[in-house]
N, C-alpha and C positions, 0 to 999 in steps of 0.2 A: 512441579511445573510452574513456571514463569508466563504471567499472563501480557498479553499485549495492553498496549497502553489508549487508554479510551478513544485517542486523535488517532489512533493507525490501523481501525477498523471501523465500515460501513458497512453497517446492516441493512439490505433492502427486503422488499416483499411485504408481509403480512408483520413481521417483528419491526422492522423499520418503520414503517409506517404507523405502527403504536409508538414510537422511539419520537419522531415530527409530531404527531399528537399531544406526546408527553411536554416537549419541547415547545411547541407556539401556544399547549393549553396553560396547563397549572404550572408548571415552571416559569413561565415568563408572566403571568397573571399574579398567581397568590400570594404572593410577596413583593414588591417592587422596591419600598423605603421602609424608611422608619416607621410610615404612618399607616404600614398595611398592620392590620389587627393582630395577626401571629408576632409581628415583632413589638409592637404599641404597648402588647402585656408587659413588657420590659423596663418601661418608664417608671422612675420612681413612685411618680404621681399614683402608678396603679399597683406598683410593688408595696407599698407601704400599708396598706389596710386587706393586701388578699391572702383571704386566713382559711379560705376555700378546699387547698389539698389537690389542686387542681393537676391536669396532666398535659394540658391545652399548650406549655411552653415545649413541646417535643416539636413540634412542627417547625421551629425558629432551627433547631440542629438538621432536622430531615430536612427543611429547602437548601438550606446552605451544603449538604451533601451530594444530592440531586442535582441541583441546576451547578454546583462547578461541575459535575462529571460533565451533564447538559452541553454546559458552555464551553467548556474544554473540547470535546467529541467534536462539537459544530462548529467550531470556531468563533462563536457569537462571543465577539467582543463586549456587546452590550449588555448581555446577560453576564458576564464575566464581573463588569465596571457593577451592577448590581449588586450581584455576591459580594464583592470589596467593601462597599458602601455600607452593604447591611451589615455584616462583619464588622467592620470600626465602631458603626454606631455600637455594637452589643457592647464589643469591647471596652469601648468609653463608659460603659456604666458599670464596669465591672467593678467590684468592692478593692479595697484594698488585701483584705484575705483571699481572696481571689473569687466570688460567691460569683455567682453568674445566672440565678435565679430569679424566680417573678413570685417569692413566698416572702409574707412579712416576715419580718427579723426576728419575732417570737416561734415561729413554724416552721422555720428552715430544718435543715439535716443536721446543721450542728446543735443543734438544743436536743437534751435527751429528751425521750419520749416517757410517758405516762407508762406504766407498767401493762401489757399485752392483753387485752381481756381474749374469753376464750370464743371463738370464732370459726366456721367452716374453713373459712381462708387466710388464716392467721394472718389476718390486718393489723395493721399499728391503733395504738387507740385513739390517735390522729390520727386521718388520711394525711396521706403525703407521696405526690410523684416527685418528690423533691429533686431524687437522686438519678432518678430516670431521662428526667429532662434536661439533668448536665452531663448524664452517657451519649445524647445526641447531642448536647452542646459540642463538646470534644471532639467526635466524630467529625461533625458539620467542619469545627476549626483546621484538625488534622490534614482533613481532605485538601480544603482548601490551600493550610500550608504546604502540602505535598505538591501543588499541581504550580502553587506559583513560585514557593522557592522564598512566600515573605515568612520570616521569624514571628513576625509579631502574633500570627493566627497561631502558630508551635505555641508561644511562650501563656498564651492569652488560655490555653488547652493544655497547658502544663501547669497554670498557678491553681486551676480548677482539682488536678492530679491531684495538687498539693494539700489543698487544701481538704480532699477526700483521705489522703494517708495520714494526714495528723489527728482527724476526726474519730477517724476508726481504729489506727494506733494506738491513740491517747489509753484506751481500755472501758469507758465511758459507754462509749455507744457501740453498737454491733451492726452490722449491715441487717440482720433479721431483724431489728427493729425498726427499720426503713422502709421497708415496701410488704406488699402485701402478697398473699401467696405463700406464707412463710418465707418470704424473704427475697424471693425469686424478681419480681419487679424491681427489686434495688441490687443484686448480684449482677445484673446483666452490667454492672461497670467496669466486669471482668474485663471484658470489651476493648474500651477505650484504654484502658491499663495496661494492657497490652499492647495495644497502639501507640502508649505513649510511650512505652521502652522501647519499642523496635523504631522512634524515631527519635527518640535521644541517648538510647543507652543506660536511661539512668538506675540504677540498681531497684531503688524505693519505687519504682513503677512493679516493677516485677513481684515485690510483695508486699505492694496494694494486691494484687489480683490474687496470689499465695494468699493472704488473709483472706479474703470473701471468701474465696471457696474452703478454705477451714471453717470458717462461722459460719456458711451454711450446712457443712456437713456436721456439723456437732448441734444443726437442732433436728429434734426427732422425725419432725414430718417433713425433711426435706432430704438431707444427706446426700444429696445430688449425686456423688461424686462416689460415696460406697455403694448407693443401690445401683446405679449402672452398672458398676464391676462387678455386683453381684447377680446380675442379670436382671433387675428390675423391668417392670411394664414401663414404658412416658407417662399411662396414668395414674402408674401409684409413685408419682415421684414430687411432694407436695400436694400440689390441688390438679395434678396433672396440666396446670395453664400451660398450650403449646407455643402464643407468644412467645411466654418468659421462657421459659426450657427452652425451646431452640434458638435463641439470642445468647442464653448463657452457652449451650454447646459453642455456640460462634466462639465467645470469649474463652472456652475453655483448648479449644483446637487449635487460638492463636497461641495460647501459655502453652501447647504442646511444641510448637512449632521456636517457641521461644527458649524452653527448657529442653527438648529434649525427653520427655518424664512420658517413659510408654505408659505408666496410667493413663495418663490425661487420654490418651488417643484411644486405648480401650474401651475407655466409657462413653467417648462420644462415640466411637464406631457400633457401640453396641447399639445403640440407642437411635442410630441412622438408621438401623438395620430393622429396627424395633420399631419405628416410624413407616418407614420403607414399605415392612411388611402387614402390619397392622394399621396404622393410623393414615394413610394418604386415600383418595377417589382414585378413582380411575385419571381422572386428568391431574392427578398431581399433586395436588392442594391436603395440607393436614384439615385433618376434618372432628367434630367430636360433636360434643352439646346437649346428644340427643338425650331426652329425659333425665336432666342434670340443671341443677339452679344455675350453672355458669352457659355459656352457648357457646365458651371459648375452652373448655378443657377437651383432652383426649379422653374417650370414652373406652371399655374396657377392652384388650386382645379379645378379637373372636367378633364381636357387635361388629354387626352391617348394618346400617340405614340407607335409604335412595336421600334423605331427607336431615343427613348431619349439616351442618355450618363450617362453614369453610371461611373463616376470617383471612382478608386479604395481609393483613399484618404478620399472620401465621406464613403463608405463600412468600411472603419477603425473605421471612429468615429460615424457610425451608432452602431457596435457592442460593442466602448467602451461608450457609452449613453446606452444602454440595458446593459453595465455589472454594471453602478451604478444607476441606476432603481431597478435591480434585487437586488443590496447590500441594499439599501433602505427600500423596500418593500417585496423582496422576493417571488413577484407575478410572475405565470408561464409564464404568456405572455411575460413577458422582456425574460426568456432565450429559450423560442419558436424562437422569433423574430433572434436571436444569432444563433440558429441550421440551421432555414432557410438559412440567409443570409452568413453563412460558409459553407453549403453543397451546395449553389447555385452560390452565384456571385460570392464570396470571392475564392472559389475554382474554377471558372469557368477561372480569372483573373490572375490563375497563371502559367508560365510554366512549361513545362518537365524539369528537371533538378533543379529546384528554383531560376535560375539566373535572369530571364527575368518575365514581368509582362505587365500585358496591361493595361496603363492608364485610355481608357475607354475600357467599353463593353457596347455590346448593344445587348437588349432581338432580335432585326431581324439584322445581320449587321456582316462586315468582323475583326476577330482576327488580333487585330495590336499590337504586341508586341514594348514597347515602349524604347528609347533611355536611354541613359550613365546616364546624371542627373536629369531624370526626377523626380518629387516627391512618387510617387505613387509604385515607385519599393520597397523604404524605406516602404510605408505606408502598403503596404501588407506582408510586414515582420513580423512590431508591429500585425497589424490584427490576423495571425497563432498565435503567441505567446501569446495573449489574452486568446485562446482556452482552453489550459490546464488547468488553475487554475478557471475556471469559471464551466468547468465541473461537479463540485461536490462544494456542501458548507453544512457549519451545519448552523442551522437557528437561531434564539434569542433562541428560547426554547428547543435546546438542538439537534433537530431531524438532521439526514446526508439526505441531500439534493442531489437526481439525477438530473444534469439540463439538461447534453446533453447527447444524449444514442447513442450509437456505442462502436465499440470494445473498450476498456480499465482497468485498473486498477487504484484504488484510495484508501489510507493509511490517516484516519480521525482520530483525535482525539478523543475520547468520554469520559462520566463524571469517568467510572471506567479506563479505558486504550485507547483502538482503534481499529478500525474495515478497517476491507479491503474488497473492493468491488471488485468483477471483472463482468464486461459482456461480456458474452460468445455471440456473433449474427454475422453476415452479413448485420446488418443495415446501411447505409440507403438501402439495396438493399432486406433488407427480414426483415419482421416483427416479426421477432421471436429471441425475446429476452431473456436469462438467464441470472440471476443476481447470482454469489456465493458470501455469506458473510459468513467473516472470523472474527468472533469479537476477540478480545484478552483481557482479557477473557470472556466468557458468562456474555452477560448483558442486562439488558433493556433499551432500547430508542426506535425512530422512527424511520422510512424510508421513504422519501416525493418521492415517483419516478413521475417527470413529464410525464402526458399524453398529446403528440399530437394535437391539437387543428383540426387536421383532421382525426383523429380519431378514428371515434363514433363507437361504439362495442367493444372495446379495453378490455382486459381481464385481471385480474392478481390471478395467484395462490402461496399460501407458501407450499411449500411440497407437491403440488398437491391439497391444500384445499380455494377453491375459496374466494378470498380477496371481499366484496363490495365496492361499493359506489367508482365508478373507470368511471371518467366524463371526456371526453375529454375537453382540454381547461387547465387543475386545476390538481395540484398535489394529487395521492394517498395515504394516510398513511398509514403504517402498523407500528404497534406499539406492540412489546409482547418483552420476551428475547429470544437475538436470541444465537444460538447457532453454531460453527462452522460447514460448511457442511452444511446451510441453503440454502435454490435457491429457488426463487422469480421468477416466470416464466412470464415475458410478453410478450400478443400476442397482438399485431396493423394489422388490416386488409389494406393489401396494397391494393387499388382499385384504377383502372386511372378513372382521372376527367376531367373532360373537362372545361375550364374557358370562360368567357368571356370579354372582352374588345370592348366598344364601344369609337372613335372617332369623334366627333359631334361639330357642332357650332350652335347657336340658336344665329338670332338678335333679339333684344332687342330694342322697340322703345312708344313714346308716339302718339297716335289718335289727334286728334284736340281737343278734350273734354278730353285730360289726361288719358282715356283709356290705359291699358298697352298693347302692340301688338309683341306676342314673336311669332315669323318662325322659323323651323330648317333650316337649310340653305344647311346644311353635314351633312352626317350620315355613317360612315363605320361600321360594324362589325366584328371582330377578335374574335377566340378561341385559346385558348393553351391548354397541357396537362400536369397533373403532374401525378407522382407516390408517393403516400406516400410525405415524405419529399422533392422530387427530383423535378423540373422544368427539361421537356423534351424537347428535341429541334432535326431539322432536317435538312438535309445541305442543300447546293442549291436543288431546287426540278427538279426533272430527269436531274439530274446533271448540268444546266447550269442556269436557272432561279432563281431570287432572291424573289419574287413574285407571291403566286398563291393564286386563288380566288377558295373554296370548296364547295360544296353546300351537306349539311350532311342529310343524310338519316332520313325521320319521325318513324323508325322504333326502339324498344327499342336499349337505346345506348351499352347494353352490347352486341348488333351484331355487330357493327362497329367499337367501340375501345376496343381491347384487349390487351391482354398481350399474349407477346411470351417469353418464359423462354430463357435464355441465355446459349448460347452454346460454344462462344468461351471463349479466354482469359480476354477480356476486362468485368468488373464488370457492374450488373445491366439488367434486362430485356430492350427487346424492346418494346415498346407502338406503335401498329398498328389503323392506323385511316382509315378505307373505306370509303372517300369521294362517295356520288351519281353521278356516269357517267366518275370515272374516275379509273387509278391503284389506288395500297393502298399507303399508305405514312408512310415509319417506322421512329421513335422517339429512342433518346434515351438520358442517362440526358445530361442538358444542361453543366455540368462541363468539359467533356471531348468529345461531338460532335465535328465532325473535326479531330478527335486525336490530338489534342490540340498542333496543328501547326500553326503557323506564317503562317496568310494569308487565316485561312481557315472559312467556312460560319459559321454561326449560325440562326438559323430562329425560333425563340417560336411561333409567332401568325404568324396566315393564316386567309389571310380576307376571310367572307364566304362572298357568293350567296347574293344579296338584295332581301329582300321578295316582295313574288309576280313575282321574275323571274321567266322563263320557263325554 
């Protein structure tokens, strides 16, 4: 699938509106010139004595990636003239070898390292983001050369290439002695390596990324690339950091898509699947940390918390790994997995105004909007920006693909001219969606509009005349010529569902005869609620407890949790739950519970009642 391009779709509603946030906050604030402090690290003045190991130059790549899509999408000329600006200036301090860093000249990537002492997370014996902050260098430049068409951003993101493939070449230095994680925080330049063949062709891009990924699979506690195929956890694949792991998947699904090499796409499929099923909340978001010295790895298959960490950085590269799945395959679950996780975490994690972001979130746990440099402020920037262009795609065989549905507008190319989609709805808050297409001129092709994967019942009419074969889970086609003043009507039955989560430990032991002898040892139960697309959530409950235990009625569940229509200003029904023996407990999504202030609760799961209580 072929995605539309950032300028020929608009998102409105609940996503657009984080999209204008994203746009008049931190994109147009946090960086303006040279003298904003993410790019100021760059000045000799302060490159020359910082021996720090810092990670603090990623931001300089991630605004430059962010605000062109921004500036592109919106047409803000000035935000554009921005991006240029800051761009040269980097450029102009670029070394003659092409270094593009803010690390003294003793601490850079090209000096070998100290030999590896032994460590949980197999760090260098230097810190050093050296190599991480010229992965989003690259990026940042690519993008920008992509959208304007100047060389000089390509060439300025190709000496950087270069200067990584002679480093690592040479035989000297190994990518595992670069980042930590065993190795994982400096592979992620699979990435950009990638990026940089598919925009110049050039052979030595393609094995830059061919090395990394050999040099991490030949150190023991990482082997990326055989444990996947051999079906490893995400947690047992180095320190299980889901940052780095799912960045490197990014980079490894472009080298699929670049080779051809059904490896590559095994390992990450598995590992999607393996994320998918074990490591995601209910809204989305990779989550891990709990009772672990990191607060950013995945925690084992099988572990439930109400109360893991959800790193917004983690949430970025879970949705750019489903947006080239999706480019891939074109299968609906990759942009299902996308809709969830940007109407739930991704939006859950940002604030009013778009300046501010929460590092973590957590599905039970307190809104902490995070500090000046933290990563994640950047990371939820790229995440919005993602949105747009993934929205809609045309497929190999011609059809305009719906991937994420809510308010919007989208201008496709087709094989006679081009077609403009609009949906008319309230989605995620009402399932009632109209589609008007505008071909120019009357033509024939398809329409793959994804169906929901919750659901079942789901309807679709053209002009009133019932479309078949309309399966939740799996895109519907409709395929005839369509003619301006066409409307595709789709109905999704919104119904609250009640989930469950269990928390449990079983030991695990041998008898004297080798007998296996498994006891549970814990055992909690949780339920949450969702609406259609929406994870719901409730503040502290009667206002001061963080924690309650509910014991839910045997009586059918459409008496207990219902829906109450929404009457004030804020978007979206309340979901009412009538615990047995207590008041009721009202819900509403978990994006904006709290009104999305600094400091305030969040609660998805309520531990119920242990069976057999009174």
């Amino acid at each position: 699938m072929a995605f539309a391009a950032p300028d020929a779709v608009a998102l409105g509603g609940v996503l657009g509106a984080a999209l204008d946030a994203n746009h008049r906050g931190r994109l147009s604030h946090f960086i303006v010139d040279e003298t904003s402090p993410a790019i100021a690290l760059f000045d000799r003045a302060e490159t020359c004595c910082n021996t720090a190991g810092d990670w603090y130059g990623e931001h300089a790549g991630k605004w430059l990636q962010a605000a062109t899509r921004a500036a592109i999408r919106t047409g803000d000329k000035g935000l554009l003239d921005h991006v240029r600006h800051v761009a040269d200036h980097l450029i102009a301090l670029q070394d003659s070898d092409g270094y593009l860093g803010n690390y003294a000249p003793e601490r850079r990537f090209t000096r070998p390292q100290p030999v590896r002492p032994e460590s949980w997370d197999g760090a260098p014996a230097m810190r050093t983001w050296d190599i991480w902050t010229h992965s989003y260098l690259m990026l940042g430049l690519l993008e920008l050369a992509r959208h304007t068409g100047e060389r000089s951003y390509r060439d300025a993101a190709a000496r950087i290439g270069d200067l990584v493939w002679r480093t690592l070449s040479e035989g000297r230095i190994a990518i595992t002695d670069l980042g930590n994680h065993f190795g994982l925080s400096a592979s992620v330049v699979i990435d950009p390596a990638a990026e940089l063949y598919a925009a110049t062709g050039e052979q030595h891009y393609l094995d830059l990324a061919r090395l990394v990924l050999g040099q991490i699979d030949r150190e023991p506690r990482n082997a990326l690339l055989a444990r996947a195929l051999a079906g490893a956890d995400a947690s047992e694949i180095a320190t299980g950091k889901a940052y780095q792991l799912l960045w490197n998947l990014v980079g490894i699904a472009k080298l699929h898509r670049a080779t051809g090499d059904d490896d590559y796409f095994h390992a990450v499929e598995h590992l999607w699947r393996n994320v998918r099923d074990h490591h995601l909340t209910l809204g989305g978001g990779p989550w891990g940390g709990v009772a672990h010295r990191s607060r950013e790895v995945f925690n084992p298959a099988g572990v439930f918390s109400p109360y893991g960490y959800v790193e917004t950085c983690s949430t970025m590269a879970w949705i750019q790994l489903n947006r080239e799945l999706l480019a891939i395959t074109g299968a609906a679950h990759f942009a299902q997995e996308i809709e969830r996780t940007a109407y739930n975490d991704l939006l859950g994690a940002q604030a009013q105004g778009g300046e501010d972001w929460c590092y973590y979130s957590f599905p039970n746990g307190r809104r902490v909007h995070t500090t000046y440099w933290r990563c994640c402020k950047s990371s939820g920037a790229i995440a919005l920006e993602e949105l747009a262009p993934v929205a809609y795609g045309v497929t190999a065989d011609g059809a305009v693909a719906v991937n994420l549905l809510g308010p919007s507008v989208a201008t496709l190319a087709t094989i006679a001219g081009a077609v403009t989609i609009e949906q008319r709805t309230r989605y995620p808050f009402d399932g009632a969606i109209d589609l008007l297409v505008t071909p120019e001129p009357a033509e024939a092709f398809a329409i793959d509009i994804r169906i929901p994967d919750w659901a079942e019942g789901a309807t679709l009419a053209v002009n009133g005349v019932a479309v078949a074969d309309v399966i939740a889970g799996h895109y519907a086609r409709i395929a005839r010529i369509w003619q301006a003043g066409d409307i595709v009507a789709l109905r999704l039955p919104l119904v609250p569902r009640l989930h469950r989560g269990i928390a449990r430990n079983v030991q695990e032991s041998l008898a004297p005869g080798g007998e296996p002898v498994r006891q549970e040892v814990l055992h909690f139960d949780y339920a949450a609620v969702t609406l259609g697309p929406l994870v719901y959530a409730t503040g502290l409950i009667d206002g001061f407890r963080v924690e309650e235990t509910i014991r839910l009625p045997e009586t059918p569940t459409q008496e207990w949790l219902t829906v109450i229509p929404a009457t004030g200003e804020a978007p979206g029904d309340t979901v009412r739950v009538i615990p047995q023996g207590r008041a009721p407990i009202d819900y509403v999504p978990y994006y904006r519970a709290g009104g999305v202030a600094d400091g305030s609760w969040r609660l998805t799961w309520l531990m119920l009642a242990p069976e057999g209580s009174s």
